[in-house]
N, CA, C and O atoms as CSV, one atom per row, in Angstrom:
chain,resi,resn,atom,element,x,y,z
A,1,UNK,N,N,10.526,-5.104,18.992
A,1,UNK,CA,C,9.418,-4.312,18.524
A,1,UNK,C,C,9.449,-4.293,16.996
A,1,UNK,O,O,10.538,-4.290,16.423
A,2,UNK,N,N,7.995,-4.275,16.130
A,2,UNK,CA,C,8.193,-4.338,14.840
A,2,UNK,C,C,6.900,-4.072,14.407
A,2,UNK,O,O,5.880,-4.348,15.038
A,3,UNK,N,N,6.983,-3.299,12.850
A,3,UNK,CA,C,5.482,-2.547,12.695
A,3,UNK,C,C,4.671,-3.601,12.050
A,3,UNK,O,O,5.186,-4.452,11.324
A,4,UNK,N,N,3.177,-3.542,12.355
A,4,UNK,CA,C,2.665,-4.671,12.145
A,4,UNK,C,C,1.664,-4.043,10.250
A,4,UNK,O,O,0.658,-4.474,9.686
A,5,UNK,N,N,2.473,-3.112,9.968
A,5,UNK,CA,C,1.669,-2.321,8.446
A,5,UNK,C,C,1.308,-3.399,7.709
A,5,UNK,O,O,0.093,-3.400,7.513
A,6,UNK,N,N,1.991,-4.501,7.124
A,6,UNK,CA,C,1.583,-5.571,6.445
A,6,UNK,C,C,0.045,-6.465,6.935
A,6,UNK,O,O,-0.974,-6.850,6.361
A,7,UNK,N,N,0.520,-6.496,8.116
A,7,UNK,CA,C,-0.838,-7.372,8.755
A,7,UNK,C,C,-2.052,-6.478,8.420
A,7,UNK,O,O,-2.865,-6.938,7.619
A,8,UNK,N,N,-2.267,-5.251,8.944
A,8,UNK,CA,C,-2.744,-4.297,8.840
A,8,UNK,C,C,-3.454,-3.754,7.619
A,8,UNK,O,O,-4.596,-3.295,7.655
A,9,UNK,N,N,-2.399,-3.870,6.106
A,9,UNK,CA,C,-3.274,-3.256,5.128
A,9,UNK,C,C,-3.884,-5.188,4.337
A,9,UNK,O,O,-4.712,-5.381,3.447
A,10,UNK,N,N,-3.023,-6.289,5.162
A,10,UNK,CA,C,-4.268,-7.228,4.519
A,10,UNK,C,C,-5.636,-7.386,5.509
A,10,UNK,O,O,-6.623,-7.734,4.862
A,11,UNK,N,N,-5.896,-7.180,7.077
A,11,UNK,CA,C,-6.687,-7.483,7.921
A,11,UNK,C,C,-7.909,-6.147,6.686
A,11,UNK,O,O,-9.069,-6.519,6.512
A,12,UNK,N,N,-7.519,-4.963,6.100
A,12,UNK,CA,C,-7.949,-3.947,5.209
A,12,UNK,C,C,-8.409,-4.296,4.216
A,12,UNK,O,O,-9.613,-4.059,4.113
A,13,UNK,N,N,-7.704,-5.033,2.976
A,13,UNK,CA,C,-7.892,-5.891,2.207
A,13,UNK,C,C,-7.593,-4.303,1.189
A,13,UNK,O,O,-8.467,-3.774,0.502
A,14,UNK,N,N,-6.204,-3.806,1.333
A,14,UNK,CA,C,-5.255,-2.942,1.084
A,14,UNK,C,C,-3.999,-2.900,0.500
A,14,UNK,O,O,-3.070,-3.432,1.107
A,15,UNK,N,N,-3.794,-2.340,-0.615
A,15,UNK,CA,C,-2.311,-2.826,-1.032
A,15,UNK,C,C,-1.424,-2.070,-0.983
A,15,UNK,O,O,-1.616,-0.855,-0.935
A,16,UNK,N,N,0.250,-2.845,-0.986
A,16,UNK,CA,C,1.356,-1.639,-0.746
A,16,UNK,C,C,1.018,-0.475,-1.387
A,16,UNK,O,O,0.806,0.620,-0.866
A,17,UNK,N,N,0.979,-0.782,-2.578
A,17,UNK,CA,C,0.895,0.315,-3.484
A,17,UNK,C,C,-0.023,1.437,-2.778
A,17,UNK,O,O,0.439,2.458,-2.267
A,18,UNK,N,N,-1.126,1.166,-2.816
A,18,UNK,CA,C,-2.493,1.852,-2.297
A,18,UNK,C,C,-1.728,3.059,-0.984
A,18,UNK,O,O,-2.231,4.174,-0.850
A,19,UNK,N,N,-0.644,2.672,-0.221
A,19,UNK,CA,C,-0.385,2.946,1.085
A,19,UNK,C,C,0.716,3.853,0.912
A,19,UNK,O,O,0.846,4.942,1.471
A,20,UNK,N,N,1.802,3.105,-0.228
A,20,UNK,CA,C,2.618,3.549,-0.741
A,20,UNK,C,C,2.689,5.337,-1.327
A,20,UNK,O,O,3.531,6.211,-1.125
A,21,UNK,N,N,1.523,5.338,-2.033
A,21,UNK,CA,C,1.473,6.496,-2.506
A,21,UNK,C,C,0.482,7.580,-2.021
A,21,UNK,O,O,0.253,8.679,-2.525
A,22,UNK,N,N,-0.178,6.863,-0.654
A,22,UNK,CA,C,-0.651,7.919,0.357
A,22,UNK,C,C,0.131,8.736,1.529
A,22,UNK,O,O,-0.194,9.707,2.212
A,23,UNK,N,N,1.641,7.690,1.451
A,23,UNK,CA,C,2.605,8.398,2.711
A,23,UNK,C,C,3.321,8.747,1.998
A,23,UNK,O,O,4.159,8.994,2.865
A,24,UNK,N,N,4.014,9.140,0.732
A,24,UNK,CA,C,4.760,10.105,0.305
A,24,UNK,C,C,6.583,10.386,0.594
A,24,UNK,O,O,7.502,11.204,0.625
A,25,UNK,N,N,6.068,8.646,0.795
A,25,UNK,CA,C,7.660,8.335,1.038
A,25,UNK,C,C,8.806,7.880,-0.094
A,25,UNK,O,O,8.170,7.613,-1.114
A,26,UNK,N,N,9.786,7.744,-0.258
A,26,UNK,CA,C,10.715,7.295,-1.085
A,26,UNK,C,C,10.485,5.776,-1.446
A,26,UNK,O,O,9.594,5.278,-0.757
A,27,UNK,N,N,10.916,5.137,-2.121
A,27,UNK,CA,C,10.347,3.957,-2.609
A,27,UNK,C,C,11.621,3.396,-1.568
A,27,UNK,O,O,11.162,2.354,-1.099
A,28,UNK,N,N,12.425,3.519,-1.234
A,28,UNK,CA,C,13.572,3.134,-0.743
A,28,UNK,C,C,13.144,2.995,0.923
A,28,UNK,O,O,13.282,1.914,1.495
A,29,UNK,N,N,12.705,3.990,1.507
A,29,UNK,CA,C,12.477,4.037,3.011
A,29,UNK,C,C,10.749,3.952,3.176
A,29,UNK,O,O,10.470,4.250,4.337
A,30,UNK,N,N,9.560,3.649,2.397
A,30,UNK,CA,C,8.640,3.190,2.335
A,30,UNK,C,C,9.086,1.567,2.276
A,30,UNK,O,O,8.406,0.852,3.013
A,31,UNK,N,N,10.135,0.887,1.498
A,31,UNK,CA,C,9.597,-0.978,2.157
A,31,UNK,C,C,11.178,-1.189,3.136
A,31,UNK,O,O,11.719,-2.288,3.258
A,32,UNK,N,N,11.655,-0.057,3.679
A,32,UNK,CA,C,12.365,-0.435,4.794
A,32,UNK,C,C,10.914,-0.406,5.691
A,32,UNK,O,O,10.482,-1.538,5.474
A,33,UNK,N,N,10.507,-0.127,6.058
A,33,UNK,CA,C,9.125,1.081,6.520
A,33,UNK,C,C,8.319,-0.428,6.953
A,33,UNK,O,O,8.032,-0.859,8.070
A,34,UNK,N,N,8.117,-0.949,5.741
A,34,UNK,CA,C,7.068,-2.339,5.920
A,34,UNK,C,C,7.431,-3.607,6.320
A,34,UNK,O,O,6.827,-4.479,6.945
A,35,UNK,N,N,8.843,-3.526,5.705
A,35,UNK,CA,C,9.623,-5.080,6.059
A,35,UNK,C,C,10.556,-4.869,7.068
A,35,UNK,O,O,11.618,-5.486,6.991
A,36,UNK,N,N,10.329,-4.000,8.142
A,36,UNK,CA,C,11.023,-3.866,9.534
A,36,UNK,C,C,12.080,-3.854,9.251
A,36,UNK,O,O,12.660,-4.450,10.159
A,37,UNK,N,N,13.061,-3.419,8.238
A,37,UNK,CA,C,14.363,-3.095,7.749
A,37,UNK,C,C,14.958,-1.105,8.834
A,37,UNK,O,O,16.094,-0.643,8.720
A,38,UNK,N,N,14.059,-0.554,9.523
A,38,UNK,CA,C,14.114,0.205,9.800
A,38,UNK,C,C,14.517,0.681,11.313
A,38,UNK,O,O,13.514,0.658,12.027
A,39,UNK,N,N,15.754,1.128,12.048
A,39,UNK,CA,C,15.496,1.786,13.083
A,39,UNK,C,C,14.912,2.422,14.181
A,39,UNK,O,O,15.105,2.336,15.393
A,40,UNK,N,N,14.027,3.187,13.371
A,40,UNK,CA,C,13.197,4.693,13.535
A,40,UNK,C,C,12.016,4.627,12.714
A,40,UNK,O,O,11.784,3.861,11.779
A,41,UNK,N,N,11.146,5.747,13.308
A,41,UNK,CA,C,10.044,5.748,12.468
A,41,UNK,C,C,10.181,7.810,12.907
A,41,UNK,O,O,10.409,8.155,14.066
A,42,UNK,N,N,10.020,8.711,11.935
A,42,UNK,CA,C,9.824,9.892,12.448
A,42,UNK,C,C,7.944,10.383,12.468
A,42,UNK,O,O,7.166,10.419,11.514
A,43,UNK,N,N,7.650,10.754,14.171
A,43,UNK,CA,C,6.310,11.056,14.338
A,43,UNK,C,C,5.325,11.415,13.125
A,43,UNK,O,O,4.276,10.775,13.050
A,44,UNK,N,N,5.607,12.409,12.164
A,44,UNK,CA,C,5.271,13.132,10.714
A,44,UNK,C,C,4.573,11.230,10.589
A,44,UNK,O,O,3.507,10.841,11.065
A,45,UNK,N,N,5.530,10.441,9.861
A,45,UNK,CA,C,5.013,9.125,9.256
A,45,UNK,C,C,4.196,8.054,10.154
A,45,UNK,O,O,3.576,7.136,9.617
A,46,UNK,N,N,4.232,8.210,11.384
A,46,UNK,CA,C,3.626,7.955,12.222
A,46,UNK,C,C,2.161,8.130,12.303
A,46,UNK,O,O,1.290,7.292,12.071
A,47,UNK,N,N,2.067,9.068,12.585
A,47,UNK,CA,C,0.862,9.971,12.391
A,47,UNK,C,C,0.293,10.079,10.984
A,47,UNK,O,O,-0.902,10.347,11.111
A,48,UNK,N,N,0.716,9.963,9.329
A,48,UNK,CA,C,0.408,9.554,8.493
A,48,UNK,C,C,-0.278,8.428,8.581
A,48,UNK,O,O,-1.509,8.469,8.569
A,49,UNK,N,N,0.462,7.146,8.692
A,49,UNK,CA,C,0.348,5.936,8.716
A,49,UNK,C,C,-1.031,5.467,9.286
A,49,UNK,O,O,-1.839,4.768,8.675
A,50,UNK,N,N,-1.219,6.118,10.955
A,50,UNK,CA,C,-2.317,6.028,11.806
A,50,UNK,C,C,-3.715,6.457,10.934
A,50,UNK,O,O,-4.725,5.758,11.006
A,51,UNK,N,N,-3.641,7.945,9.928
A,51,UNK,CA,C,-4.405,8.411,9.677
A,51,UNK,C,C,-5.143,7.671,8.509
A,51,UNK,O,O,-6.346,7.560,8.272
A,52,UNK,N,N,-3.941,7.162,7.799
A,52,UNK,CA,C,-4.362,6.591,6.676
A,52,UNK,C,C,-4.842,5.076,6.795
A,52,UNK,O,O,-5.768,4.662,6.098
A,53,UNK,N,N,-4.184,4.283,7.691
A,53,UNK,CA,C,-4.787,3.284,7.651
A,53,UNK,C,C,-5.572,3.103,9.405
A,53,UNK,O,O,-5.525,2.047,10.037
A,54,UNK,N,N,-6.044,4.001,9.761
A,54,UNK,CA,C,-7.271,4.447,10.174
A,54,UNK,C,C,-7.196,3.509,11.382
A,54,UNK,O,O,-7.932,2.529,11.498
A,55,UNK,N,N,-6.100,3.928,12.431
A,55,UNK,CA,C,-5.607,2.919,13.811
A,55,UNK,C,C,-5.049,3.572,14.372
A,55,UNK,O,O,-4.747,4.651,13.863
A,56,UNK,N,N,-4.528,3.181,16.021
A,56,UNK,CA,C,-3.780,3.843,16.572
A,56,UNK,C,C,-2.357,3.817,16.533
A,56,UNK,O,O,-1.830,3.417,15.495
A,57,UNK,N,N,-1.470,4.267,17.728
A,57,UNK,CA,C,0.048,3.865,17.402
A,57,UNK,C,C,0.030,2.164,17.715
A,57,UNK,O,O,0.669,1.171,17.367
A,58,UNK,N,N,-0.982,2.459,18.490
A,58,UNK,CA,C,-0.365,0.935,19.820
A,58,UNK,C,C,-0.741,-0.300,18.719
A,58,UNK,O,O,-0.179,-1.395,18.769
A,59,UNK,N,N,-1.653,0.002,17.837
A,59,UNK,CA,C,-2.047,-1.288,16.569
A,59,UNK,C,C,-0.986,-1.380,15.645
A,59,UNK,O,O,-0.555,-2.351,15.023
A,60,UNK,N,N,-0.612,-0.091,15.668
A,60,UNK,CA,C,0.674,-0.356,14.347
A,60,UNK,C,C,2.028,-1.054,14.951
A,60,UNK,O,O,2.826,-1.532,14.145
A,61,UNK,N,N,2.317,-1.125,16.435
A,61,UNK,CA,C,3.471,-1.895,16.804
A,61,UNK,C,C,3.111,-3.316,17.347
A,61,UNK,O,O,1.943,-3.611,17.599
A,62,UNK,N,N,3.981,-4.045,17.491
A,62,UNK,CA,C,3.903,-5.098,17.482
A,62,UNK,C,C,4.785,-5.338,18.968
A,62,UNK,O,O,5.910,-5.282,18.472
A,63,UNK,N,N,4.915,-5.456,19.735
A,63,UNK,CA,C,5.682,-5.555,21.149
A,63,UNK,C,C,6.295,-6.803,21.412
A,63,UNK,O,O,7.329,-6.820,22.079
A,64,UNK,N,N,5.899,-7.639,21.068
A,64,UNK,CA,C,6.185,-9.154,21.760
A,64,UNK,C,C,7.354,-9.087,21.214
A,64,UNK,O,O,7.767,-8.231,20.432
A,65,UNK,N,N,8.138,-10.419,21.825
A,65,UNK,CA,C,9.569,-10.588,21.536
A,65,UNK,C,C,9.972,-11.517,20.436
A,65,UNK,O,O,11.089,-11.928,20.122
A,66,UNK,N,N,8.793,-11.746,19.929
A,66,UNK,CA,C,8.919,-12.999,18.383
A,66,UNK,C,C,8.836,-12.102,17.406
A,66,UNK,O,O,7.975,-11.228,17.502
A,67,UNK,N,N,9.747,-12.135,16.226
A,67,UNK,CA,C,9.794,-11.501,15.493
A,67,UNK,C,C,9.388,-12.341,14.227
A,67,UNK,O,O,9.352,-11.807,13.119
């Protein structure tokens, strides 16, 4: 499983930055966040993420087994 945010803010024509400083995250766990460097995601950023770039959960993951 892996978040598809990159695909997402170019299918937008959206930049990190732009995204960056709408979720209010650390610069450190914002591009774990994008470059699937991450574990976990906590619901709070979840639900950010959805709101801001204006999708559901099921668009922001990526399921298949190709990474």
């Amino acid at each position: 499983m892996r978040l598809r945010v990159l695909e997402i803010l170019k299918e937008q024509n959206k930049t990190k930055y732009w995204l960056y400083i709408r979720l209010g995250l650390s610069y450190q766990n914002f591009n774990k966040l994008i470059n699937n460097e991450t574990s976990g995601i906590k619901f709070k950023t979840l639900q950010t993420l959805c709101e801001v770039l204006n999708c559901s959960p099921s668009e922001i993951f990526d399921m298949s087994d190709e990474n």
